[in-house]
N, C-alpha and C positions, 0 to 999 in steps of 0.2 A: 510287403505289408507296412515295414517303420516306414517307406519312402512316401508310400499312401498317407498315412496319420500326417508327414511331414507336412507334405502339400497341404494335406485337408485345414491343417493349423493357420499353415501362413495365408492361406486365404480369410479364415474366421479372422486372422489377426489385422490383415487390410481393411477389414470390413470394420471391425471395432473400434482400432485406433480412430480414425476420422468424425468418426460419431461420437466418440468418447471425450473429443477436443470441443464438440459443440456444447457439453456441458460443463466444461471449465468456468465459464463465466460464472458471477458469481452478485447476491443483492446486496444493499448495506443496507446495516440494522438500522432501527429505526433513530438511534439515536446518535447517530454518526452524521454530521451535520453535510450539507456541500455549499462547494463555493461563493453560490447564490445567496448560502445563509450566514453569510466568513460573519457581518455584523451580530447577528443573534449567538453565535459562537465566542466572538469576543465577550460579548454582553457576559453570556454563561461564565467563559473561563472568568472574568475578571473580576464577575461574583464571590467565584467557587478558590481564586488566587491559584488555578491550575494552568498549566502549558497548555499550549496547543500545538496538536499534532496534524500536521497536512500529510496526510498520503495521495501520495502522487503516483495515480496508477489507472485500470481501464477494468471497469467493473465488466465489461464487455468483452473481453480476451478471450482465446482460444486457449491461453497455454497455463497449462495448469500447476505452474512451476509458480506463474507471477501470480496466480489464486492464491493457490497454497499461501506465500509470504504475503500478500495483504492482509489474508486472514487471518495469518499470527500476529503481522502491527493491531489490526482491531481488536483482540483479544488481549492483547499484552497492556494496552494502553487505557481500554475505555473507562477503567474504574479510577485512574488519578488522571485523567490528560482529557481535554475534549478534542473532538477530531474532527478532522473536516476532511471530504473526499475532494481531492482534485483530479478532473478527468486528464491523464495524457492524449487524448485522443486530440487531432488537431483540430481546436477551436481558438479561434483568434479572440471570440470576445470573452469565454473563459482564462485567455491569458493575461488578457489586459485588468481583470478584476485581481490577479496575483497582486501582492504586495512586492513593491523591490527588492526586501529581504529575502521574500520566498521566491522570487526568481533568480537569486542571483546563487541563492543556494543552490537550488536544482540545475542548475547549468554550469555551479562549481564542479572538479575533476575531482572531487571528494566524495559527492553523488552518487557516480559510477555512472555506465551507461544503462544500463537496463532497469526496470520497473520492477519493482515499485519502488517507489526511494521515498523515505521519512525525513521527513524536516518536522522539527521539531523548535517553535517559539517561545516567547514569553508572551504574557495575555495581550500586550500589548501591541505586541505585532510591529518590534521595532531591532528585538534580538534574536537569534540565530542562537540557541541553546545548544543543538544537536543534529547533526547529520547523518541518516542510514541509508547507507548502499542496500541495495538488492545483494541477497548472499544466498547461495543454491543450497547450502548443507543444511538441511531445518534444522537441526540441533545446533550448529553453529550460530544461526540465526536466531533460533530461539535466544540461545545463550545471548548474544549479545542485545535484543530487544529487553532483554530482562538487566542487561548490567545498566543501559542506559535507565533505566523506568528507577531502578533503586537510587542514582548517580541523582536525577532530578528530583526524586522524591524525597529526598534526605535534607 
């Protein structure tokens, strides 16, 4: 009988995982700017004398690890920082709009490898404020999304 329920489980669980990764992906808010908009972003921050935050990551992913942690950068950030989405996904002419700040960042070993990674500027888009790794432990993440946010805010 438990060998039955066994079976019966790890089929429902084959069957859910894979469909479950198809709703990882995830939208951005309306006021989360992209790349396209980095001009009208700057305009904003440099109104408002806020940072700007680039996340760099794939609103389009399956895995819901690198969901989860974008969603905590756009939470943590969007009330003192304007933000701008940068697609990881390869696009040649999306890279070329990067600033060489913000690509020298994202390809620094401070980065990390995996996505989503925060960079963090001045409105100006000439300083490198701040760099975040992708980090798996939410809480640990959290925490440190939050020591960076008070560290610029201050």
């Amino acid at each position: 009988m438990k060998r039955g329920f066994y079976i019966a489980f790890l089929f429902l669980l084959a069957y859910v995982c894979p469909v479950s990764s198809v709703f990882a992906a995830f939208n951005l808010p309306s006021d989360v700017f992209r790349i396209d908009q980095l001009g009208e972003a700057q305009n904003k921050a440099t109104s408002n004398n806020a940072p700007i935050v680039l996340l760099y990551s794939n609103e389009h992913t399956d895995c819901g690890l690198a969901t989860a942690a974008s969603l905590d950068v756009i939470q943590e950030f969007k009330s003192s920082c304007v933000i701008v989405y940068v697609t990881s996904a390869k696009d040649e002419n999306a890279w070329a709009k990067f600033p060489k700040v913000v690509r020298s960042a994202i390809n620094s070993p401070e980065a990390g490898r995996f996505i989503p990674i925060c960079i963090i500027v001045n409105p100006e888009i000439t300083r490198v404020i701040s760099v975040i790794p992708y980090t798996r432990d939410s809480k640990e993440r959290k925490e440190s999304l939050r020591r960076v946010n008070d560290m610029i805010s201050n």
